[in-house]
Legacy VTK file of the C-alpha trace (Angstrom):
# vtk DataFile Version 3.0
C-alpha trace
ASCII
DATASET POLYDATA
POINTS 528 float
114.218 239.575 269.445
116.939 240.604 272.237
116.173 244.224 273.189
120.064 244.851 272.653
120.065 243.400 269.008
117.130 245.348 268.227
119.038 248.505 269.004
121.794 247.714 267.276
119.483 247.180 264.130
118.279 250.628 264.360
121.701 252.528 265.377
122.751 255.009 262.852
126.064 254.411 261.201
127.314 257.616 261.489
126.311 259.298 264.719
126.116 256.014 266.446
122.289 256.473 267.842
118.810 255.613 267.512
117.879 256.515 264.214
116.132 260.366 264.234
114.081 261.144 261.054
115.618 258.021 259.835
115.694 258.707 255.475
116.747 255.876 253.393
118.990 256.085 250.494
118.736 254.247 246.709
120.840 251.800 247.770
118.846 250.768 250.738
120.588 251.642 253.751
119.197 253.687 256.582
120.528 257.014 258.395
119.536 259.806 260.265
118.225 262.622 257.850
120.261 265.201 259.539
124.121 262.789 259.907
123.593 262.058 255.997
122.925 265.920 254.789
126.448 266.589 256.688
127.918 263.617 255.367
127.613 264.677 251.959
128.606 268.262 252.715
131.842 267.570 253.315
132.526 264.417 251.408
131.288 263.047 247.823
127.927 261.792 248.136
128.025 257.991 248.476
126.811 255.790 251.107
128.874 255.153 254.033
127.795 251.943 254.201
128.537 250.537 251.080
130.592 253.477 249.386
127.894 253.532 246.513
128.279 256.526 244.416
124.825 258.532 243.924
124.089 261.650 241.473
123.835 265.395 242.721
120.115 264.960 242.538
119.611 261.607 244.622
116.540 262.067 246.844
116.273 261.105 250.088
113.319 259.743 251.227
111.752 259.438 255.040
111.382 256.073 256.108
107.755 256.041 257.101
107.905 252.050 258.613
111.403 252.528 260.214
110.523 255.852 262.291
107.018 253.780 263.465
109.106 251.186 265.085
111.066 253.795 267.056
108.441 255.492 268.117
107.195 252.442 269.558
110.321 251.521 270.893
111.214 255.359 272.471
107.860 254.866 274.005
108.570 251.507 275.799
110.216 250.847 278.881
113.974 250.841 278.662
115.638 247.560 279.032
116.786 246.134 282.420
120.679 246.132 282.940
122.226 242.827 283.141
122.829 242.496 286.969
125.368 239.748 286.767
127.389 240.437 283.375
129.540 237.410 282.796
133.241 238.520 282.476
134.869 238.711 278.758
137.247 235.674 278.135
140.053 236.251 275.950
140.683 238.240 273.368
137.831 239.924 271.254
136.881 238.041 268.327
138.494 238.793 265.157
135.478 240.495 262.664
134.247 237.587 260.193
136.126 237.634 257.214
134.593 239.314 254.457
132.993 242.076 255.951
132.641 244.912 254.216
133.647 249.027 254.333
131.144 249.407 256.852
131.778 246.191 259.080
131.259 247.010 262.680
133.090 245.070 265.535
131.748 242.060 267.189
132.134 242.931 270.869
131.377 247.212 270.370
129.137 247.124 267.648
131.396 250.390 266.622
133.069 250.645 263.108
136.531 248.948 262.327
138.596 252.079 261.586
141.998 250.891 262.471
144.431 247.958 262.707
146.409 246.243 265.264
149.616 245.375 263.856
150.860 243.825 266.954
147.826 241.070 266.600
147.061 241.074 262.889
143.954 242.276 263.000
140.899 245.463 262.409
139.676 247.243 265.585
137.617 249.717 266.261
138.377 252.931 268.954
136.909 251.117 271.667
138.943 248.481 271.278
141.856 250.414 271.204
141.217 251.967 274.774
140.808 248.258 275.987
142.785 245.518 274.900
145.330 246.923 272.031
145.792 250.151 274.153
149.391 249.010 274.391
149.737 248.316 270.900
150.863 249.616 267.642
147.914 250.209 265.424
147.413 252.261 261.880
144.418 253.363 260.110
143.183 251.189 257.045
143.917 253.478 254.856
147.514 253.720 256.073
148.166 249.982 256.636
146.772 249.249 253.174
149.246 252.116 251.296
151.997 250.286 253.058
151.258 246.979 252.697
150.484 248.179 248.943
153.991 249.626 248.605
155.537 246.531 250.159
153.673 244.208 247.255
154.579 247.043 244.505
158.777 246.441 245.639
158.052 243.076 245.389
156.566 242.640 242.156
159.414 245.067 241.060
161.675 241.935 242.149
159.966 239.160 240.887
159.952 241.125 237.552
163.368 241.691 237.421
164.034 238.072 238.368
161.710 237.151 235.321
163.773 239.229 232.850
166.596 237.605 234.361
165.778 234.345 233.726
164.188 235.455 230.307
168.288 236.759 229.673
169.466 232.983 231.041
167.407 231.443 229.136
167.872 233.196 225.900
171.661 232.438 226.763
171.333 228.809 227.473
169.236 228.376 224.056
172.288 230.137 222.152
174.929 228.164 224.147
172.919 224.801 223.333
172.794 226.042 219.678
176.558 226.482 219.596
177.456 222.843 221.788
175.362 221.496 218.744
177.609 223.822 215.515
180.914 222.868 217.990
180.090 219.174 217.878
179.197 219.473 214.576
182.584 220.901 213.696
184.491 218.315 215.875
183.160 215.324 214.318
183.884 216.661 210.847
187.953 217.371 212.426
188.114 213.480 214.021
186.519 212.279 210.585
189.618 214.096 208.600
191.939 212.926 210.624
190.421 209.163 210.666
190.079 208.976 206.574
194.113 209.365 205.946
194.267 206.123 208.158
194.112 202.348 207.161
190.781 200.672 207.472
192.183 199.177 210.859
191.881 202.643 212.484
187.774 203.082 211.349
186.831 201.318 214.887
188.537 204.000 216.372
186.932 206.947 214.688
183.706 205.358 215.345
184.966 205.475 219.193
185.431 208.855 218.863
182.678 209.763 217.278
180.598 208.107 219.825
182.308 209.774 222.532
181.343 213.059 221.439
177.800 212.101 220.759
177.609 211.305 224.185
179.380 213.669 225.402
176.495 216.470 223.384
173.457 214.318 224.501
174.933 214.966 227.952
175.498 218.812 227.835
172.572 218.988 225.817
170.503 216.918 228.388
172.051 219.338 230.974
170.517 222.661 229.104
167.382 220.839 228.635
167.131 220.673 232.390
168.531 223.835 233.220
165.691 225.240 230.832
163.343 223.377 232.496
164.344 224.674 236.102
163.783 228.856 234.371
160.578 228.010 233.204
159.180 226.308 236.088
160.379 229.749 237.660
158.959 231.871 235.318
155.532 229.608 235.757
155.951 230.494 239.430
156.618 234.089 239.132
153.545 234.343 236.612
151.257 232.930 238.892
152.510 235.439 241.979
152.324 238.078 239.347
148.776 237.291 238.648
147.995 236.541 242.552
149.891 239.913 243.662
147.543 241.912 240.974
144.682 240.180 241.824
145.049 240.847 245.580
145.799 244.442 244.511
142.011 244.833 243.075
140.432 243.565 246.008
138.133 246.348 247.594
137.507 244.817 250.971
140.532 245.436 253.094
139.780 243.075 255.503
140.296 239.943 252.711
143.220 242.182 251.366
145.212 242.210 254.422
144.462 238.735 255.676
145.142 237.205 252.775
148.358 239.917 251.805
150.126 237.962 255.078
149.942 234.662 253.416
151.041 235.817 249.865
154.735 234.333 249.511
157.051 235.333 246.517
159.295 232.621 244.716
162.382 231.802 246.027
165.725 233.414 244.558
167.109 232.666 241.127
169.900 230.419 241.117
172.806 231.240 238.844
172.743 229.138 235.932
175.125 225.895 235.759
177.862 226.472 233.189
176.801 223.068 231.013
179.681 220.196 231.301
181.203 220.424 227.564
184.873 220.719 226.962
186.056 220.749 223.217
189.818 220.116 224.361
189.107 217.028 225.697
186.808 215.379 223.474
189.943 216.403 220.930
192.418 215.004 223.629
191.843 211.185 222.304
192.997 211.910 218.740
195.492 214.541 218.844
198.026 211.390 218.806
196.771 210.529 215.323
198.377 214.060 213.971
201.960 213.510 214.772
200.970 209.309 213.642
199.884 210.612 210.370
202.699 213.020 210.139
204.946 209.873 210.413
203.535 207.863 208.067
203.280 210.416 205.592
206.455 210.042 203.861
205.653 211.133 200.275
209.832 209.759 199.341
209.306 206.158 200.067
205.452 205.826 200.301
203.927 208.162 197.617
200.023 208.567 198.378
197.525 207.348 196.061
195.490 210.292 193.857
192.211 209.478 195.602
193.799 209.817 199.217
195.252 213.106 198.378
191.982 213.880 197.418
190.394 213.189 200.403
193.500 215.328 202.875
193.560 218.734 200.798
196.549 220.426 200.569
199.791 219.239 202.502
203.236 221.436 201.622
205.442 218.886 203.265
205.908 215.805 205.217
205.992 216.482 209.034
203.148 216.744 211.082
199.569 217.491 209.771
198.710 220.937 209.145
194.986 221.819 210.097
192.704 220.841 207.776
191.274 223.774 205.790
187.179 224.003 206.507
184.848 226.950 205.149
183.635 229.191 207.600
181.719 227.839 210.882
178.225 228.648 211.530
178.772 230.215 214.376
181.182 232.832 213.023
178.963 233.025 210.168
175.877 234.003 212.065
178.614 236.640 214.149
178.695 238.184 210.763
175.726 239.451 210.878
175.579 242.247 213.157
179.563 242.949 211.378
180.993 246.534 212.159
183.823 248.378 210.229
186.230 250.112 212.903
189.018 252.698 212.548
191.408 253.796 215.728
190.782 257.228 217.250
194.355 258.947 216.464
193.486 261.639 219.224
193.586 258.899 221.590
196.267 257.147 221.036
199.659 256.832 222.822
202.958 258.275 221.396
204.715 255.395 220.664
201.734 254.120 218.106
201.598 255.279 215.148
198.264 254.462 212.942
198.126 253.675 209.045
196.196 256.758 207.068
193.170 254.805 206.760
193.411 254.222 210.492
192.651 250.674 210.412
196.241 249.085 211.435
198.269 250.418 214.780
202.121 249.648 215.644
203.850 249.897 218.657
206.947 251.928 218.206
210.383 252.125 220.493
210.881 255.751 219.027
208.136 257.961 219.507
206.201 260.008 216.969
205.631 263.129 218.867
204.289 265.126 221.723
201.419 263.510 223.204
197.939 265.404 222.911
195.564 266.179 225.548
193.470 263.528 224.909
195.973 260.538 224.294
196.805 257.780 226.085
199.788 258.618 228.459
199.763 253.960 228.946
200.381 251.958 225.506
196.613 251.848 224.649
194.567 253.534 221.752
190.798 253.668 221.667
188.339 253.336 218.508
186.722 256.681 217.210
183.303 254.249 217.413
181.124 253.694 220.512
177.847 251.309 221.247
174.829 252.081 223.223
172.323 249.899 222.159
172.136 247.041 219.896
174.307 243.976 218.995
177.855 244.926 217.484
180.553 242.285 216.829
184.454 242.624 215.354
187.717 241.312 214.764
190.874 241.801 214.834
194.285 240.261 213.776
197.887 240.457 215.959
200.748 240.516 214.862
201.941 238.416 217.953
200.703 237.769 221.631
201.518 240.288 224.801
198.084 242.430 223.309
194.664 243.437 225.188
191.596 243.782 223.595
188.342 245.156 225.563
185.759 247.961 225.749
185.452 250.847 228.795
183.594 253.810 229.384
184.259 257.263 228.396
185.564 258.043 231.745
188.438 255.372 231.321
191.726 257.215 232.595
194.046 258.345 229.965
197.053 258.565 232.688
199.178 255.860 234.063
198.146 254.663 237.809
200.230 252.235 239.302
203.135 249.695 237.884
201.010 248.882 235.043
200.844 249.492 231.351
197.654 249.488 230.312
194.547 249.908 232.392
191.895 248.115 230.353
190.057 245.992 233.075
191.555 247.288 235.969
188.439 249.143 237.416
184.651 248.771 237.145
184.799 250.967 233.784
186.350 248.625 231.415
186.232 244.649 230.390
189.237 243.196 229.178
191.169 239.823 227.755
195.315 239.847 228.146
196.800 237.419 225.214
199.557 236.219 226.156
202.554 233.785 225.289
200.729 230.622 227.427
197.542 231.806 228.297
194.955 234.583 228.474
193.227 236.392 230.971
189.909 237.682 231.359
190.240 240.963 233.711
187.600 243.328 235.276
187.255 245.329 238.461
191.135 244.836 239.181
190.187 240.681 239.230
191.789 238.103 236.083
190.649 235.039 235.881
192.791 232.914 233.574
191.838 230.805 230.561
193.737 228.390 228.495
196.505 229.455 225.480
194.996 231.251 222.217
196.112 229.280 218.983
195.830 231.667 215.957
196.083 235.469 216.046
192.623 236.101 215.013
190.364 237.292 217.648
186.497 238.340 217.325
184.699 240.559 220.325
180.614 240.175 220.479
178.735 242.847 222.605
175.367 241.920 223.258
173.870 245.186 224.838
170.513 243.878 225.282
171.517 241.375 227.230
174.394 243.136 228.784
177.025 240.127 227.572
180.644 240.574 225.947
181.818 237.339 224.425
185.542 236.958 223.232
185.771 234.637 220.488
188.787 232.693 218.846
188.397 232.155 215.503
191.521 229.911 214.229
191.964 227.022 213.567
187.672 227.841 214.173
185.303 229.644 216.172
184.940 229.098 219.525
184.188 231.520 222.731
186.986 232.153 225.545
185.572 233.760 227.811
181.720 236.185 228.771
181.440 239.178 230.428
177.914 239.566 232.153
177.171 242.918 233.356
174.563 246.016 232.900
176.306 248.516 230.842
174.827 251.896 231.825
177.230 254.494 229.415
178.443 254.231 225.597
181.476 251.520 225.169
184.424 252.397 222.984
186.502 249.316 221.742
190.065 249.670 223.391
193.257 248.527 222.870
196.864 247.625 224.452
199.978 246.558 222.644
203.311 245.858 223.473
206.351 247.599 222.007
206.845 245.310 218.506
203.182 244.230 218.469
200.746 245.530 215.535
197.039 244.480 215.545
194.500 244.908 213.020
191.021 245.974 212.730
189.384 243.670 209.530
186.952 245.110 207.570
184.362 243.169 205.428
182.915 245.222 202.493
179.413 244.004 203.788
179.836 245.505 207.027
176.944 248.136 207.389
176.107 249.783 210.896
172.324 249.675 211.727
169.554 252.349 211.638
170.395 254.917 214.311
173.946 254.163 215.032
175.411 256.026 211.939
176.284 259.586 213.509
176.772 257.685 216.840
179.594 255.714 215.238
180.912 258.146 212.990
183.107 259.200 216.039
184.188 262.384 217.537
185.147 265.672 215.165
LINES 1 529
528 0 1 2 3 4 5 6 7 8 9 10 11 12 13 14 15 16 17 18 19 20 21 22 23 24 25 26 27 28 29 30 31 32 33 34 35 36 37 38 39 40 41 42 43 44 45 46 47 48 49 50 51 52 53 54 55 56 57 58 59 60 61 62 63 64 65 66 67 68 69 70 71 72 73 74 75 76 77 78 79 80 81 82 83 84 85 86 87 88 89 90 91 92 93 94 95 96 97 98 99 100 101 102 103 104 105 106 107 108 109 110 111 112 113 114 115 116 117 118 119 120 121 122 123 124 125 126 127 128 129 130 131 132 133 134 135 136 137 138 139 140 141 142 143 144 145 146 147 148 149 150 151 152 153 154 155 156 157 158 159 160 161 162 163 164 165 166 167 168 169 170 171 172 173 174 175 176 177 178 179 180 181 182 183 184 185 186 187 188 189 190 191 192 193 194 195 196 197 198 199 200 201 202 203 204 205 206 207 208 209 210 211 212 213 214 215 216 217 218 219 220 221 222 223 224 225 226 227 228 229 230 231 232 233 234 235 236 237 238 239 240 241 242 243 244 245 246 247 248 249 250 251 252 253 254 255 256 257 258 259 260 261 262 263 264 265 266 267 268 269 270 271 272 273 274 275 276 277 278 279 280 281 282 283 284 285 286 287 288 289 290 291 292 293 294 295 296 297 298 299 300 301 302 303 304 305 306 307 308 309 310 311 312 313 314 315 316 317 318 319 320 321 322 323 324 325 326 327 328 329 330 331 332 333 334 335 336 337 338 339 340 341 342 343 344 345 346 347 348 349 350 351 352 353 354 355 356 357 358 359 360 361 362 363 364 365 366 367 368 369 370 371 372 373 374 375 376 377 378 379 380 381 382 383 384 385 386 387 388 389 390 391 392 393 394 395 396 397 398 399 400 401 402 403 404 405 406 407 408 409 410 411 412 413 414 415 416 417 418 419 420 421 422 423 424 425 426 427 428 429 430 431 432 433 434 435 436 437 438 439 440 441 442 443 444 445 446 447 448 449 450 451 452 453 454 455 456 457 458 459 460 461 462 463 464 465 466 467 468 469 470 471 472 473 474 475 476 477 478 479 480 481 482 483 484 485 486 487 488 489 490 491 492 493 494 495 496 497 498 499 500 501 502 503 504 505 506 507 508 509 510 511 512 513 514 515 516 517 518 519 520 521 522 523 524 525 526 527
């Protein structure tokens, strides 16, 4: 065996020598009998080596073979220096992978204490003095705690991303649950309008009906695909997840920070695709039929039969067709469910409004009523005495007319008027609001409106989802259908709020049903 190879084997780890009174330990490595009584003085008694853990009473016993063979070798004459050494080319070579705690380096046979970052890889001192002398270097333990933190932030992300997507996809099943009620709903509406007409017009219905068959498969097909994309990225962030924990329970740090370089998170979560389905203009093709019917409805000179009377419901008058009465749509019955009873916060509101006793109806007045109260609106808005923290709440209200706002804000919404305008709700980052007006509506928040079509009907329902963080305003005449969602992380309590304008009186509607849940009772009961 080389002379230099055989020294190596009998070097101790710790004082970097020929062993003296070499003892070994239970585990089966070798050290001087003096280096590992220090060792263990100042440090928990485990094996440099191999960081095995050993009891108080672990014995250490003189290697009897081991101090033979140095005595033969201390006795021996020392071996000749090289005379011609040939010259070091390159680089050192990087330590084989999967060393362990006590790997020593190729070229100095000296322990791997610290790490180059400037070349990726663990060196020991000497190497430091040579070729990384110039560059930045950490100990293991410090490179690891980094590179530890750095996987910790970005598991945080991926997690987030994952609840995310959880929240998008929760939202695209509810949206594909309501294209399928909505389609539902239109085909009964173009099969109402169809069964007034002669048999000549049943091709057309059929069109129709085909149409918006289509038209769902599409959308439908759409959210199918959009599902698809979130849970090929949850797959993906579940499988980092489970690599990034693994590689956080690896012991050798070698393997954990080669193989920590090559680790690669997901890419970003795309926004998801608002799904292609528009109610107004799969109703666009038959709205002509209405004012057709309403012509050839002329009960003076062409009296109906009994059964088609039957079959249209109610009509006053000739002229054009009123909407067909239907019960109650899924979707608003399913709203119903998480149904709360509000009343207006008198304290709050502004001096021309004046509140029924029950505080469940508010006017807007010319005159006012009195002085206005420290905590009243000094704009044309009133607040409910009710706030949400948690939960799912949804309500409705009825207006009089349009030129009203309906939205929710934080406590900290200003009570005084900033600016040319006369309400507020919106405005800033502390409130979420939808303007009704004579035309169209607006969705504002943050000071930015974003403008949706006309509201028919005067009956408006609000949905806040605070588990998801979504507020969904809902039109519910001639049916239900959404306007317009809010997506945000409310981080404070959100108190229903309200604009009118002078003339205008809205409505909260009660239903006798209308319970709040577990935990919300003293929370809702409003302030004192």
């Amino acid at each position: 065996m080389d002379a230099q190879k055989l020294e190596d084997k009998l070097t101790c780890a710790i004082c970097l020598e020929l062993y003296l009174e070499p003892v070994t330990l239970p585990c089966g490595h070798n050290f001087c009998g003096d280096c590992i009584r220090d060792w263990w003085g100042c440090r928990d008694r485990a094996c440099p080596e191999c960081r095995e853990h050993f009891p108080d009473g672990a014995e250490l016993r003189r290697n009897v073979a081991l101090t033979g063979v140095l005595e033969l070798m201390r006795a021996g004459p020392a071996p000749a220096p090289d005379p011609d050494p040939a010259p070091a080319l390159g680089p050192d070579p990087a330590p084989a992978p999967g060393s362990g705690p006590g790997a020593r380096c190729l070229r100095h046979g000296q322990p791997l204490e610290l790490f180059c970052r400037t070349e990726g890889r663990c060196v020991c001192s000497a190497c430091t003095v040579n070729e990384c002398r110039l560059h930045e270097r950490a100990l293991l333990d410090t490179e690891r705690r980094e590179r530890e933190a750095q996987l910790r932030a970005m598991l945080e992300v991926t997690q987030q991303q994952a609840t995310e997507a959880e929240s998008q996809l929760k939202e695209l099943q509810e949206q594909s649950s309501q294209i399928q009620s909505s389609a539902c709903t239109l085909a009964s509406v173009v099969s109402s309008k169809f069964s007034c007409l002669l048999q000549a017009l049943e091709m057309r219905r059929t069109l129709a009906l085909t149409d918006i068959e289509v038209a769902k498969t599409q959308a439908l097909t759409q959210a199918q695909d959009e599902e698809r994309r979130l849970r090929g990225h949850l797959e993906a962030l579940a499988h980092y997840d489970r690599s990034v924990r693994d590689l956080l329970e690896q012991l050798d740090d070698q393997t954990f920070l080669q193989e920590s370089q090559l680790l690669a998170p997901p890419g970003p979560l795309r926004p998801l695709a608002p799904l292609q389905w528009d109610e107004e203009q799969q109703l666009a093709g038959v709205e002509s039929l209405s004012r057709l019917y309403g012509l050839l409805l002329d009960e003076g000179s062409h009296p109906r039969a009994p059964a088609e009377a039957a079959d249209l419901g109610p009509v006053e008058a000739p002229g054009p067709l009123a909407p067909v009465p239907s019960p109650v749509c899924p979707l608003r019955r399913k709203l119903w469910q998480n149904y709360r009873n509000l009343t207006f916060d008198p304290d709050s509101a502004n001096c021309h409004l004046y509140l029924s006793q029950q505080g469940q109806q508010v006017k807007h007045r010319h005159k006012p009523r009195d002085l206005a109260g420290p905590h009243s609106f000094q704009l044309w808005q009133v607040q409910c005495a009710q706030s949400f923290q948690n939960g799912r709440h949804y309500w409705e209200v009825r207006t009089s007319n349009h030129s009203v706002t309906l939205g929710v804000a934080y406590p900290e919404l200003s009570r005084h008027k900033q600016g040319p305008h006369t309400d507020n709700i919106g405005r800033g980052p502390s409130s979420w609001g939808l303007c009704v007006q004579e035309d169209r509506a607006q969705a504002w928040h943050n000071g930015e409106a974003r403008r949706l079509p006309g509201v028919s009907g005067r009956l408006l329902g609000m949905d806040l989802d605070l588990a998801s963080g979504r507020l969904t305003f809902y039109s519910l005449e001639p049916k239900a259908q959404p306007l317009h969602t809010f997506h945000a992380i409310f981080t404070q309590p959100l108190y229903p709020v309200f604009w009118l304008l002078e003339g205008r009186t809205l409505t909260l509607c009660h239903r006798p049903e209308a319970k709040l849940p577990p935990g919300l009772q003293e929370e809702a009961a409003g302030p004192s």
